[in-house]
FIMITI-525940 format. One line per 4 residues: number of its first residue (from 1); their letters; for each residue z, y negated, x of N, C-alpha, C, O. Coordinates in Angstrom, 2 decimals. Last residue first. Example, Ala and Ser with C-alpha at 12.3 -4.5 7.8 and 13.67 -1.06 7.14 Angstrom:
FIMITI-525940
2> sa> 7.08:2.25:12.85:7.14:1.06:13.67:7.87:-0.03:12.90:8.04:-1.14:13.41; 7.80:5.69:13.19:7.80:4.50:12.30:7.80:3.30:13.20:8.46:3.32:14.24 $
END
This chain:
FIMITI-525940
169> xxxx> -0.56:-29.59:-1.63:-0.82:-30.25:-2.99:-1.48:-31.00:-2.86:-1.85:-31.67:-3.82; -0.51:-27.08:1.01:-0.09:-28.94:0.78:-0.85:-29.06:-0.82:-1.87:-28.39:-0.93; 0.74:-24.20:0.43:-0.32:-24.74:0.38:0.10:-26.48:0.45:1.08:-26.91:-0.15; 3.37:-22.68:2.21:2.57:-22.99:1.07:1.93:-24.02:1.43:2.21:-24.74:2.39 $
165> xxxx> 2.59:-20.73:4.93:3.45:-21.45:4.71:2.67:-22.18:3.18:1.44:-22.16:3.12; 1.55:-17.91:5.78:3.01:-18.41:6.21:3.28:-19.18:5.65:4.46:-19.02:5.34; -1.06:-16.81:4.76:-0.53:-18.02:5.56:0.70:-18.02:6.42:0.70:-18.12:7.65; -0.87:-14.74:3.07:-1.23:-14.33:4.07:-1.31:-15.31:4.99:-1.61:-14.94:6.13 $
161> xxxx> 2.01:-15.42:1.73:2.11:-14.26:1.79:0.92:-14.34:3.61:1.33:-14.16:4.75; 1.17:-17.53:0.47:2.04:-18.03:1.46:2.42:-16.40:2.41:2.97:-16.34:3.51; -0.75:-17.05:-1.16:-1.43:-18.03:0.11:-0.12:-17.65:0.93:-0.32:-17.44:2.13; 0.19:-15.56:-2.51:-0.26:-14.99:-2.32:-0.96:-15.61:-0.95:-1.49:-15.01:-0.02 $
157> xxxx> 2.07:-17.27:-4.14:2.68:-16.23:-3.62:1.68:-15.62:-2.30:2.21:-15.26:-1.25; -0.21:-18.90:-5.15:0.60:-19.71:-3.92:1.22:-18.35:-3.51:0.93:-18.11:-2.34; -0.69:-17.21:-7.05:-1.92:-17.67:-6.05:-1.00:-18.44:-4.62:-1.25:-18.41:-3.42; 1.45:-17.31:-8.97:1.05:-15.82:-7.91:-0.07:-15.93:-6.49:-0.25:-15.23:-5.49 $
153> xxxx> 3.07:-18.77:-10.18:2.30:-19.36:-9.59:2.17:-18.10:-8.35:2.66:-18.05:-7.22; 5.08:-17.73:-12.71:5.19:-17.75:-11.80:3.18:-17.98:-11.35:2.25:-17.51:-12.01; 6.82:-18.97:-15.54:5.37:-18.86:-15.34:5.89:-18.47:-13.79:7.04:-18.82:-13.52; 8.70:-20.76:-17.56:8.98:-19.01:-17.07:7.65:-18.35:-16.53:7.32:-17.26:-17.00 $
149> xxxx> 8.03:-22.82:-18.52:7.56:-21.69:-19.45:8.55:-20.55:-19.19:9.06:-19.74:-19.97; 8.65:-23.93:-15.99:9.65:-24.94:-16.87:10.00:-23.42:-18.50:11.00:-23.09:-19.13; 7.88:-22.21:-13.58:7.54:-23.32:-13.82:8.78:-23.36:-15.14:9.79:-22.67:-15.00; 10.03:-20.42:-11.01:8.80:-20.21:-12.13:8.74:-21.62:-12.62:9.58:-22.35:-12.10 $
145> xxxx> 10.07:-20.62:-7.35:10.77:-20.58:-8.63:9.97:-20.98:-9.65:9.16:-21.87:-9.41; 9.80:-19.05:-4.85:8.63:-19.34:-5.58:9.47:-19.63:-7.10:9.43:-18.72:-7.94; 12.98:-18.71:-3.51:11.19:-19.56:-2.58:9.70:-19.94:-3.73:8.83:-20.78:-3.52; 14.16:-18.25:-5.12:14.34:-19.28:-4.62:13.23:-20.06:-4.01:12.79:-21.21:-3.96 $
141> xxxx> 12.88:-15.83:-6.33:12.50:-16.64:-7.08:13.47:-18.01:-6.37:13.55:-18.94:-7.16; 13.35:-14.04:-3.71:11.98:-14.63:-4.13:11.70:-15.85:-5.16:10.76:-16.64:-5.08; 16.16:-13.74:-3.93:15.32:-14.83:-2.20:13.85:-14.87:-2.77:13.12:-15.74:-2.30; 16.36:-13.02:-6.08:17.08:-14.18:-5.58:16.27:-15.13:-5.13:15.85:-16.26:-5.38 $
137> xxxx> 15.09:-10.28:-5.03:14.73:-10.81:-6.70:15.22:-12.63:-6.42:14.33:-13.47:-6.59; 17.14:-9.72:-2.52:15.49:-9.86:-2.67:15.02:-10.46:-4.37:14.40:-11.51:-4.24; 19.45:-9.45:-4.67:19.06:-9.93:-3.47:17.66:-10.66:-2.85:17.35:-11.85:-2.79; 18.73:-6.93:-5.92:18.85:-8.10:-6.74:19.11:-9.14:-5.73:18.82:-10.17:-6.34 $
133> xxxx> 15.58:-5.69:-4.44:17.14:-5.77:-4.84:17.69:-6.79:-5.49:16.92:-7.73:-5.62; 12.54:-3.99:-5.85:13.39:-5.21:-5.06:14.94:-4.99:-5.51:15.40:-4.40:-6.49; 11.34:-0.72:-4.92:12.29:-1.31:-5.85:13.05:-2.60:-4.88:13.72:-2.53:-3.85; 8.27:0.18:-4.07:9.35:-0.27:-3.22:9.83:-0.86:-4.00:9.15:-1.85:-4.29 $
129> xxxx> 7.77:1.49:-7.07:7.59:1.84:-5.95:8.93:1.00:-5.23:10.11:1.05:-5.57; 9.49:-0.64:-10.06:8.15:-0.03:-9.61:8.29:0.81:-8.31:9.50:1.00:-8.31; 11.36:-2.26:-10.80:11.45:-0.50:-11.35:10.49:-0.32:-10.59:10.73:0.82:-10.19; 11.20:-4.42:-9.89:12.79:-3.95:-9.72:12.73:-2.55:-10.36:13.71:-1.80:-10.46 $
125> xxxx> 8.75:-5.42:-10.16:9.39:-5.44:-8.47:11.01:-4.86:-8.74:11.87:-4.89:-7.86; 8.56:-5.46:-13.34:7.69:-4.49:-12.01:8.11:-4.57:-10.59:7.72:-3.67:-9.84; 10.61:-7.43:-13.46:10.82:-5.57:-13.94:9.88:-4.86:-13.23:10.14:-3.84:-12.60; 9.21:-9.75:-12.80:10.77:-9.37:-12.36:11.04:-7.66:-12.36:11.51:-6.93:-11.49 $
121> xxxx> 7.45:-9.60:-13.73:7.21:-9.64:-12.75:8.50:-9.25:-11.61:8.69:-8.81:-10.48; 8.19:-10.18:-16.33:7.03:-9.28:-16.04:7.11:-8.70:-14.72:6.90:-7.51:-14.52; 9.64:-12.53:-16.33:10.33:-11.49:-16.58:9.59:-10.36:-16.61:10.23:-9.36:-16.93; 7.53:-14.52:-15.25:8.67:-13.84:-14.21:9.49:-12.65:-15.01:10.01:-11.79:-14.29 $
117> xxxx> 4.54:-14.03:-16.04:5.08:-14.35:-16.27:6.68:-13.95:-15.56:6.80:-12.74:-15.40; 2.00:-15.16:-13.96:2.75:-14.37:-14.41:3.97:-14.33:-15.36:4.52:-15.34:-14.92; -1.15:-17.71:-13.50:0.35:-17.28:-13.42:0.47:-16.06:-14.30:-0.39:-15.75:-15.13; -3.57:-17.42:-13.32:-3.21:-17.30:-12.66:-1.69:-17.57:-12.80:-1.13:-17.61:-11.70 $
113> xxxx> -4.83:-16.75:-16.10:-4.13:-18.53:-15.73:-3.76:-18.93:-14.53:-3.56:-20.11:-14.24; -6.49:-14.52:-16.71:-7.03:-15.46:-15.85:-6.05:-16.89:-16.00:-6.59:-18.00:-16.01; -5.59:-13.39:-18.83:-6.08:-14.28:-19.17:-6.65:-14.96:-18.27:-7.32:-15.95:-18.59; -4.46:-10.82:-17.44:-6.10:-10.80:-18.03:-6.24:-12.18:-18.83:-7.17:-12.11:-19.63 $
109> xxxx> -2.88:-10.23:-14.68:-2.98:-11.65:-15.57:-4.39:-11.42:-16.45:-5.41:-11.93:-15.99; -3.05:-8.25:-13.01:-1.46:-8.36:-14.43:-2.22:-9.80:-15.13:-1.82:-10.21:-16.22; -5.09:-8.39:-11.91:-5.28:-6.85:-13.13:-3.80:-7.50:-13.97:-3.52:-7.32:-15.15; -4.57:-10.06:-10.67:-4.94:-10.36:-11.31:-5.19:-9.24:-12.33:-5.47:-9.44:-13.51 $
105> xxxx> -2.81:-9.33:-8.42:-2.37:-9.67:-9.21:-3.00:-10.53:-10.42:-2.40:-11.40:-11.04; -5.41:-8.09:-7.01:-4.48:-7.04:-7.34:-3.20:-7.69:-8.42:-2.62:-6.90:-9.16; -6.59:-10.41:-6.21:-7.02:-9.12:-7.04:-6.12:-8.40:-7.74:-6.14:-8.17:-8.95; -4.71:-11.23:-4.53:-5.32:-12.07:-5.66:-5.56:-11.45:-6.15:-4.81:-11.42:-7.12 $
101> xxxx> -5.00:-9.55:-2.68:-4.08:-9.92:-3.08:-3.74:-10.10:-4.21:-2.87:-9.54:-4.88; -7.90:-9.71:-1.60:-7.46:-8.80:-2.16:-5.90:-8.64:-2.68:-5.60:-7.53:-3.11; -7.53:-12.67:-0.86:-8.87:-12.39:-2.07:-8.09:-10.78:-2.58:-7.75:-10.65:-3.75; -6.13:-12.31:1.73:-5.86:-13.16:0.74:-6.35:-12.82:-0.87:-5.60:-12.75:-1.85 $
97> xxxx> -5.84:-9.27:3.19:-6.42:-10.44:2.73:-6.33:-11.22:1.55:-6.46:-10.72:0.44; -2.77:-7.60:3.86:-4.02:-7.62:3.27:-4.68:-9.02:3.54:-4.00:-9.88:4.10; -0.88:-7.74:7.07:-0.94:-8.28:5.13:-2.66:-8.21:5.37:-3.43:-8.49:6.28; -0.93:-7.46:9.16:-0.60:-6.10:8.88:-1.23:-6.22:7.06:-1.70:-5.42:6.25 $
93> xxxx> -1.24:-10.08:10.69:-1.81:-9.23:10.88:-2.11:-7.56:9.56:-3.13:-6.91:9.30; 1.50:-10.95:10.28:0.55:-11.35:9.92:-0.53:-10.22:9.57:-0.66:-9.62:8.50; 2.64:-9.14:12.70:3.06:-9.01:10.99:2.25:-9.57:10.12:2.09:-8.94:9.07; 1.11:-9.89:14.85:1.19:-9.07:14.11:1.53:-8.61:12.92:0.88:-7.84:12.21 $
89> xxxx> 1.85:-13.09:14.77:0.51:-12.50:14.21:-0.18:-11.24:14.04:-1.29:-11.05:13.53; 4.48:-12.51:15.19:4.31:-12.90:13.87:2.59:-12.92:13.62:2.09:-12.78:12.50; 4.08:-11.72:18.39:5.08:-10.70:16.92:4.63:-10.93:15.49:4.40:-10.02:14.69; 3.09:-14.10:19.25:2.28:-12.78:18.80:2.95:-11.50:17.83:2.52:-10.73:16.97 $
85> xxxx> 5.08:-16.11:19.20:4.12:-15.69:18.48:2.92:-15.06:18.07:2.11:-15.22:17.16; 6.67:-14.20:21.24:6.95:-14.43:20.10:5.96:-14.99:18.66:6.02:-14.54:17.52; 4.53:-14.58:23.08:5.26:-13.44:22.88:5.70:-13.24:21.55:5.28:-12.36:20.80; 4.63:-17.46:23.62:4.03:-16.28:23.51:4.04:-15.11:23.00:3.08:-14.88:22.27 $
81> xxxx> 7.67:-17.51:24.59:6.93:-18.53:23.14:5.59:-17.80:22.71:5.44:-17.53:21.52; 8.99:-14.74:25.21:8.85:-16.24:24.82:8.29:-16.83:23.93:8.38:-16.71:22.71; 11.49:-12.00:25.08:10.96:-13.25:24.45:10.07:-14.32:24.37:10.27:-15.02:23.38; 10.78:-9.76:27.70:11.38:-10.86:27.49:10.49:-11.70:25.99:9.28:-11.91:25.88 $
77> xxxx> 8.67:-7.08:25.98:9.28:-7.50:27.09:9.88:-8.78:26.57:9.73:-9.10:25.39; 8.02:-6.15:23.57:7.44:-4.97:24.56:7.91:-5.83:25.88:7.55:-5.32:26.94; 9.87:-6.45:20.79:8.86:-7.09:21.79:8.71:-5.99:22.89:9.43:-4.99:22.89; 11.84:-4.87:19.39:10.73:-5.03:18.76:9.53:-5.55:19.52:8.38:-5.29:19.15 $
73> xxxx> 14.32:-5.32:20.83:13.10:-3.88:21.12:11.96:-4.40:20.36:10.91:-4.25:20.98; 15.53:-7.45:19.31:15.30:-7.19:20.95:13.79:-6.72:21.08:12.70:-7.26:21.28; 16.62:-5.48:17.33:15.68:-6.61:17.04:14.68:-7.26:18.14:13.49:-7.52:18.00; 18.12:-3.99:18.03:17.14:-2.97:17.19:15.73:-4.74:17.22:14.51:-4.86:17.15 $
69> xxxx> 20.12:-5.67:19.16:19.36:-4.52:20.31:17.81:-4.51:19.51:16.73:-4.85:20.00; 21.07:-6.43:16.67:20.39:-7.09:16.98:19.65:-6.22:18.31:18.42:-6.24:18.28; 21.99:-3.83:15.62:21.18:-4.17:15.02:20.58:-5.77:15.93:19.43:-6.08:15.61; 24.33:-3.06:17.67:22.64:-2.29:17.48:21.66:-2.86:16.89:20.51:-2.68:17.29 $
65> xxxx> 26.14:-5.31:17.12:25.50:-4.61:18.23:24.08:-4.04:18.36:23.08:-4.44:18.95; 26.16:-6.06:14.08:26.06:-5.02:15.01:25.32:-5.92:15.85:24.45:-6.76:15.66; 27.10:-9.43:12.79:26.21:-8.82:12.92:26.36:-7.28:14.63:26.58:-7.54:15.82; 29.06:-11.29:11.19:29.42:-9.74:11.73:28.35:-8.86:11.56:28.27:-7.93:10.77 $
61> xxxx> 28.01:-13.28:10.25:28.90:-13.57:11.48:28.86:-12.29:12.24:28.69:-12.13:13.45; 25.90:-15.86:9.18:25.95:-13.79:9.32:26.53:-13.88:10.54:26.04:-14.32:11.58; 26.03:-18.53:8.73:26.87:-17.75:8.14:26.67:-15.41:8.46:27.14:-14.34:8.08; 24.13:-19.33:10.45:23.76:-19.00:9.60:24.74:-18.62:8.35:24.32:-18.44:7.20 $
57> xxxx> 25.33:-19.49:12.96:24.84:-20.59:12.33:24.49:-20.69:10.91:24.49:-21.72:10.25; 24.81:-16.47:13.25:26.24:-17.05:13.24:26.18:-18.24:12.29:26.71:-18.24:11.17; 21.86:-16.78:14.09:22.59:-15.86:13.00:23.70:-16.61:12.32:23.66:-17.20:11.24; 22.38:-18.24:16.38:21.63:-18.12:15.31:21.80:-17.88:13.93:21.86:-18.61:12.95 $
53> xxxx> 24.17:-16.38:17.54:24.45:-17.22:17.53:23.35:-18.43:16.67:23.84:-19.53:16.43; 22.59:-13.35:18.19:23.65:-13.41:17.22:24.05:-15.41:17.34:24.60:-15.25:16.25; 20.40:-14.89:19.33:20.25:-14.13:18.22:21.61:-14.07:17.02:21.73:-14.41:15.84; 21.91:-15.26:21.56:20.48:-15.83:21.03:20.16:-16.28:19.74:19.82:-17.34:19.22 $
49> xxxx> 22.08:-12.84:22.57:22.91:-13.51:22.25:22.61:-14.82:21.81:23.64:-15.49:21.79; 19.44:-11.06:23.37:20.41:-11.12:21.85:21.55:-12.27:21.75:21.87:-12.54:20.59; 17.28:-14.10:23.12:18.14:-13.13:23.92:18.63:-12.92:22.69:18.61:-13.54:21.63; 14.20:-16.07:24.38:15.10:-15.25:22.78:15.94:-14.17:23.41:15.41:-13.37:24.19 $
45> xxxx> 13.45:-17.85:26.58:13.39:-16.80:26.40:14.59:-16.47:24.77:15.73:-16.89:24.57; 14.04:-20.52:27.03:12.90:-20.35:26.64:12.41:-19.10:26.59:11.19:-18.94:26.55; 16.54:-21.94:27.36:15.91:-21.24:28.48:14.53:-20.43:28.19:14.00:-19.77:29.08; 18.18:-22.56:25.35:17.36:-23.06:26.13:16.59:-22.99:27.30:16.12:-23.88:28.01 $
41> xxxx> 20.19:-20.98:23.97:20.59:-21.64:25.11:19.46:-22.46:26.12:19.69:-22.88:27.25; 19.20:-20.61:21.66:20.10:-21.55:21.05:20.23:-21.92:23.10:20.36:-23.09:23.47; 16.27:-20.07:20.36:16.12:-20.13:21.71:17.49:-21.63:21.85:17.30:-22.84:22.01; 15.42:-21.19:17.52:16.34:-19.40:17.86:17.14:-19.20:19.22:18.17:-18.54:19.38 $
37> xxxx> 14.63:-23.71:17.51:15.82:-23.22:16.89:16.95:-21.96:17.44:18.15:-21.76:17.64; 12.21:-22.77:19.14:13.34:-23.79:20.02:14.69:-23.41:18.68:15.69:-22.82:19.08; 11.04:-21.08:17.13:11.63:-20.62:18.16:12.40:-21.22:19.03:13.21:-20.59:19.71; 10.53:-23.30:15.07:11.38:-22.21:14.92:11.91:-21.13:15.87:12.89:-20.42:15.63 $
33> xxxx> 8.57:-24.86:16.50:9.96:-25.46:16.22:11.36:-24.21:15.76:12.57:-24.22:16.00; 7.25:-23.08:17.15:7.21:-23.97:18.23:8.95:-24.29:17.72:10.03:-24.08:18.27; 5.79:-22.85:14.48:6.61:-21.49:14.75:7.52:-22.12:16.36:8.53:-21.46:16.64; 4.89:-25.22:14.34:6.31:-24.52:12.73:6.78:-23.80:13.61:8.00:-23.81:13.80 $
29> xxxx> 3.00:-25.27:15.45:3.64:-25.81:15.68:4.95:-25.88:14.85:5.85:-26.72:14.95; 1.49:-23.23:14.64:1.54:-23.17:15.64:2.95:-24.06:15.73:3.97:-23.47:16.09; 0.52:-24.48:11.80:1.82:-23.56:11.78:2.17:-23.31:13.43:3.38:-23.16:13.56; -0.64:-26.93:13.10:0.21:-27.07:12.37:1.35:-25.86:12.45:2.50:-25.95:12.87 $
25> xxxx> -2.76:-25.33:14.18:-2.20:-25.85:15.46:-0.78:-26.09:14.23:0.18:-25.37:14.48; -3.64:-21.47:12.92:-3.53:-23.73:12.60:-2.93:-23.95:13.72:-2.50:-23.00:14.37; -3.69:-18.68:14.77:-3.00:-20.09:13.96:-3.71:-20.98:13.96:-4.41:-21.33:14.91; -5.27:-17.55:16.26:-5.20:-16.97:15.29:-4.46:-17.63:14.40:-4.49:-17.26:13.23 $
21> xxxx> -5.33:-18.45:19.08:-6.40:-19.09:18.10:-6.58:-17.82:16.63:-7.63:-17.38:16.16; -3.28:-17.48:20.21:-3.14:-19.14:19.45:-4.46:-19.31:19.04:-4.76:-20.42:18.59; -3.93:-15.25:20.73:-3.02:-15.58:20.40:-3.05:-17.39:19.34:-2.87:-17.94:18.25; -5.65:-16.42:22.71:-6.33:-15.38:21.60:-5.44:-15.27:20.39:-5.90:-15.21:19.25 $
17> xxxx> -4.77:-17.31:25.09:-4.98:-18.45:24.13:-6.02:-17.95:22.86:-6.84:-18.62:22.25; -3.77:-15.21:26.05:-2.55:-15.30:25.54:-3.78:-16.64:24.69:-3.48:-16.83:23.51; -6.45:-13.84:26.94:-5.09:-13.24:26.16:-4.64:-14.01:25.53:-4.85:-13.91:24.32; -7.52:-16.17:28.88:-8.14:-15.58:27.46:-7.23:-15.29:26.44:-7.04:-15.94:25.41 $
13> xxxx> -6.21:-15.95:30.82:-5.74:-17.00:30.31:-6.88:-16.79:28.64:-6.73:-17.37:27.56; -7.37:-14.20:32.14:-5.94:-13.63:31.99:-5.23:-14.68:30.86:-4.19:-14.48:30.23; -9.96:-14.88:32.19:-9.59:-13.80:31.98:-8.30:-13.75:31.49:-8.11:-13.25:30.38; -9.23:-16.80:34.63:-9.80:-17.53:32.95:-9.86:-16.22:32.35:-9.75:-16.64:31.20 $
9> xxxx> -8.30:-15.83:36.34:-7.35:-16.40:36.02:-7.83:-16.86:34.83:-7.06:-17.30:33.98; -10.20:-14.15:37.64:-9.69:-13.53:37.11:-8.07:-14.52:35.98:-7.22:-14.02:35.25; -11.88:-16.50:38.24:-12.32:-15.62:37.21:-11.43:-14.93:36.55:-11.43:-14.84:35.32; -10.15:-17.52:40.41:-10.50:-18.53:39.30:-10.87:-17.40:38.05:-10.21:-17.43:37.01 $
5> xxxx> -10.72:-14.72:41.83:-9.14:-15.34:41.47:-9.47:-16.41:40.74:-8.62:-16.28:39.86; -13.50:-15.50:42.64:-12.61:-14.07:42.11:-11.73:-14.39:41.57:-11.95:-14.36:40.36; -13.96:-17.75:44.23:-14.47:-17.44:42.77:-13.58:-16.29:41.86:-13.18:-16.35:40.70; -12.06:-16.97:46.34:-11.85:-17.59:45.61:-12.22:-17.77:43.92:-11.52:-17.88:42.91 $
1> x> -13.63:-14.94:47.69:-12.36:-14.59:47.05:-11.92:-15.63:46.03:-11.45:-15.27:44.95 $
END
């Protein structure tokens, strides 16, 4: 019996360290710090109240009811650290590959500089298919702001897109 129960315990301990071998130990350790952030009462589970107090911190005071519930549900049980970063290697998960990314914003660049230019780039994400908001337009050129020309750096968009986090220089 014994052998049994050791077996079945390196089995069970497969799962969750399948999970962590889909991160860097680095972002592993981003997401470590970003869930002790979320996890405001310390108990190492993410609650809604959790959530709204987070939030709060945030300035989003008058967040629904439902909408954090709606946020809750997204896990298939309690919060943890696990758990939680398996949510994000699903979403991960969902983004193309890096190379095909690249591709696709390279049909806009035929000089090959790998940058864009942002007022190009601005009108195709604000007329095209999923239309950005002027909101979203904000929160992108805060996180990727264009060079001095008006250039946007699409290769970092594109690392941070299937990474998480930009590239070290």
């Amino acid at each position: 019996m014994a052998p049994k129960k050791a077996k079945r315990r390196a089995g069970g301990g497969e799962g969750s360290s399948n999970v962590f071998s889909m991160f860097e130990q680095s972002q592993i350790q981003e997401y470590k710090e970003a869930f002790t952030i979320i996890d405001q009462n310390r108990d190492g589970i993410i609650s809604k109240d959790d959530l709204r107090d987070v939030l709060a911190s945030m300035g989003q005071l008058n967040v629904k009811n439902e909408e954090l519930e709606a946020m809750i549900k997204e896990a298939s049980g309690p919060i943890n650290f696990t758990v939680f970063l398996t949510m994000f290697g699903e979403k991960l998960k969902g983004a193309d590959p890096e190379d095909v990314i690249v591709s696709a914003f390279k049909v806009l660049d035929p000089e090959a500089t790998g940058t864009i230019k942002k007022e190009f780039l601005e009108e195709l994400l604000s007329t095209q298919c999923d239309r950005f908001s002027a909101e979203e337009m904000k929160n992108l050129w805060a996180a990727f702001p264009p060079d001095v020309a008006g250039n946007v750096d699409y290769k970092n968009i594109c690392y941070v897109i299937t990474h998480g986090e930009e590239k070290e220089e």
